[in-house]
C-alpha positions in Angstrom: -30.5 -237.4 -118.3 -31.2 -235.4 -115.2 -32.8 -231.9 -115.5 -34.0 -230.0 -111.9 -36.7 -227.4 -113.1 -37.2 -224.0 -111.3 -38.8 -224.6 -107.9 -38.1 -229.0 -108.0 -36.6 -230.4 -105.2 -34.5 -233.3 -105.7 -32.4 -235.1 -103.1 -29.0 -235.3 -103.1 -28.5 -238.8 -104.3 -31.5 -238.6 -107.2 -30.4 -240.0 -110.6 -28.5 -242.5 -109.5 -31.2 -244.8 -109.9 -31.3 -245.6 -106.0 -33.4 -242.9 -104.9 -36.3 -241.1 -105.8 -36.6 -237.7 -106.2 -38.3 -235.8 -103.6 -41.5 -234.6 -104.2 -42.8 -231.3 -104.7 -45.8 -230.5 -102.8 -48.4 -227.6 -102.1 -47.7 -225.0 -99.8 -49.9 -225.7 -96.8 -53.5 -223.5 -97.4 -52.1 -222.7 -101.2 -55.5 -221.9 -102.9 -56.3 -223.6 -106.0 -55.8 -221.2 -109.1 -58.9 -221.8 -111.6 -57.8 -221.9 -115.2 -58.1 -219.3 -117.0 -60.3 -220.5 -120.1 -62.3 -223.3 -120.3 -60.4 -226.7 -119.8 -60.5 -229.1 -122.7 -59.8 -232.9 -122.4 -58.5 -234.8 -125.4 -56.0 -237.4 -127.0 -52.8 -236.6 -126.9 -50.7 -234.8 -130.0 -47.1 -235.4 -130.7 -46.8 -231.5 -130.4 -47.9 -232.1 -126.7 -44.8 -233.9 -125.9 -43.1 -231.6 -125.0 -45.0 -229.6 -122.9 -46.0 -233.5 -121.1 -42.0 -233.9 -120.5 -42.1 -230.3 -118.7 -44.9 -231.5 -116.5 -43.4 -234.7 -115.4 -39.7 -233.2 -114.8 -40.9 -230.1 -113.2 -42.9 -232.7 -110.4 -40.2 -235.4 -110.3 -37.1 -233.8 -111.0 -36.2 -236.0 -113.9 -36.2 -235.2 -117.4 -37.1 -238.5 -119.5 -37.6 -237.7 -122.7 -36.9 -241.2 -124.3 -39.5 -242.9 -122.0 -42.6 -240.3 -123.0 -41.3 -240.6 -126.6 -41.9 -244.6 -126.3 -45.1 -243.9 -124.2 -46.7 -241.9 -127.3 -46.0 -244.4 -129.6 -47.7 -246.9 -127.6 -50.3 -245.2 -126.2 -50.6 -241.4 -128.0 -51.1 -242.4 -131.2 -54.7 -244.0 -131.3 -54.1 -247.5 -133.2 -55.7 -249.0 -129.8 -59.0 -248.2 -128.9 -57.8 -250.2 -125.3 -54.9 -247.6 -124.9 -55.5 -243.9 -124.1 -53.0 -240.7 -123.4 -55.1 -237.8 -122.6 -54.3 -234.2 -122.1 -56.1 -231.6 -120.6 -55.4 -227.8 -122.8 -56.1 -224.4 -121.6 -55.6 -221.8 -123.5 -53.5 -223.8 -125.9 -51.0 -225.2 -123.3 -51.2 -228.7 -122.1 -51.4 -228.6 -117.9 -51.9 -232.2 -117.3 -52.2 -235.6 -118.7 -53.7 -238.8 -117.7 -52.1 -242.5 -119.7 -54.3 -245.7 -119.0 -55.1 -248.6 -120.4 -57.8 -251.8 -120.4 -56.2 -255.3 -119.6 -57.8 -258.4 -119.9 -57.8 -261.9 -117.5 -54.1 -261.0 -115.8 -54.2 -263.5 -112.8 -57.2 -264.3 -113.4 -59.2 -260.9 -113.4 -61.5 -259.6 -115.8 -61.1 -257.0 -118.2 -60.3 -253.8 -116.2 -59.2 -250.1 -116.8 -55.7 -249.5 -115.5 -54.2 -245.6 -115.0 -50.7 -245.5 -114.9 -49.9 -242.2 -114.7 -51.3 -238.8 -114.0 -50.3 -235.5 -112.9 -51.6 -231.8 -113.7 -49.3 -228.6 -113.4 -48.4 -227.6 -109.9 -50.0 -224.2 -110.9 -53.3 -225.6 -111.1 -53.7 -228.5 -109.0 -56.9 -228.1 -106.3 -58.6 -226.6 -109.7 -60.3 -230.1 -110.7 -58.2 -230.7 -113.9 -57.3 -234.3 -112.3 -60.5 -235.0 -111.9 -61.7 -234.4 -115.4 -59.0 -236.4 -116.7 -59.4 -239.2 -114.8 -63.6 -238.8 -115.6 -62.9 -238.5 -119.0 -60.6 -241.9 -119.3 -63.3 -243.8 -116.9 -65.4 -242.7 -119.6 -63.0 -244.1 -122.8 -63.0 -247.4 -120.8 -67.0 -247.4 -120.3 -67.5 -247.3 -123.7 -65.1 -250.1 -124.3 -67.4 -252.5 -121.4 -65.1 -251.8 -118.6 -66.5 -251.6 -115.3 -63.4 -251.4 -113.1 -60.2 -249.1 -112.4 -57.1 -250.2 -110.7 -54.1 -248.4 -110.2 -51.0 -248.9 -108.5 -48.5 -246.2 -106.6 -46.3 -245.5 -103.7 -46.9 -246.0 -100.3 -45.6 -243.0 -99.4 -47.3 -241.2 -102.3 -49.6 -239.4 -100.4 -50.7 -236.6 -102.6 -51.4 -238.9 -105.4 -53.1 -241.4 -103.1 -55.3 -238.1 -101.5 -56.4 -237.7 -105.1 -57.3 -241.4 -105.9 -59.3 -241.7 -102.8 -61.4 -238.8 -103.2 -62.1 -239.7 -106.5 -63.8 -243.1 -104.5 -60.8 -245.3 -105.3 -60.1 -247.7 -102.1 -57.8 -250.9 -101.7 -58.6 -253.5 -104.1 -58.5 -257.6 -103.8 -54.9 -257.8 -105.2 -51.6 -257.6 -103.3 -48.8 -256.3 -105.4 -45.3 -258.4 -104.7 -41.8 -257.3 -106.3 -38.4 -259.2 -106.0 -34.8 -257.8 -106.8 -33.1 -259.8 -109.6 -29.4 -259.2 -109.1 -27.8 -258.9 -111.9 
């Protein structure tokens, strides 16, 4: 299902699963807006949901409520202490989240924090909220006797791969490869 939230851009061609949506970026010099109570980190609710789905289809264009849905129950609910879905509240609404997870010995690696997704509300980006998500998850997979974090994203990413580097993240040892498969 396709949903374009107030101020999304999409491109012409998004949702037919050949093209991405564009994204929607800072206005050049936009000052960060600080929260206006005190930011709290923790696991994700089921409440939260929705609020997470407004988040991701406001920045990509897309509503996909059936993916987050499947997302909480593999990662929201807590049964794994290697899975984590994290929100960060103000005020009693949700302005970002952060989803990772530990994986153990793929190709030959060892046991390593992976985030696979993150994102805070365009309203209060530049305000640090990222940042203590992604602290806060380092710290779940510290206490779990992780000492590495990988990620993957798009080249052409660049806000997302601004925030990963000045968080200290840099290009790892591994070279991701994909393939078509025709159907």
């Amino acid at each position: 299902m396709m949903r374009v939230s107030p101020g999304a851009r999409v491109s012409p061609a998004a949702g037919s699963g050949n093209s991405r949506p564009a994204r929607r970026r800072a206005a050049p010099g936009a000052a960060a807006r600080k929260p206006s109570g005190v930011v709290a980190i923790r696991p994700a609710r089921r409440a939260d949901l929705d609020q997470v789905i407004e988040i991701d289809a406001i920045v990509t264009g897309l509503e996909k409520r059936n993916y987050w849905l499947s997302i909480f129950r593999r990662y929201g609910e807590g049964a794994r202490p290697e899975r984590h879905f994290l929100v960060a509240e103000v005020d009693g609404r949700v302005v970002g989240f952060v989803i990772g997870e530990v994986r153990d010995w793929e190709f030959g690696s060892p046991p390593c924090g992976w985030v696979f997704a993150i994102n805070v509300a365009p309203d209060l980006r530049l305000a640090g909220v990222a940042t203590r998500l992604l602290q806060a998850l380092c710290e779940g997979f510290r206490r779990l006797g992780v000492r590495k974090l990988r990620t993957i994203l798009a080249r052409d990413n660049t806000l997302i791969l601004s925030f990963f580097r000045s968080q200290g993240m840099m290009a790892g040892p591994f070279m991701p490869l994909e393939m078509d498969l025709d159907a």
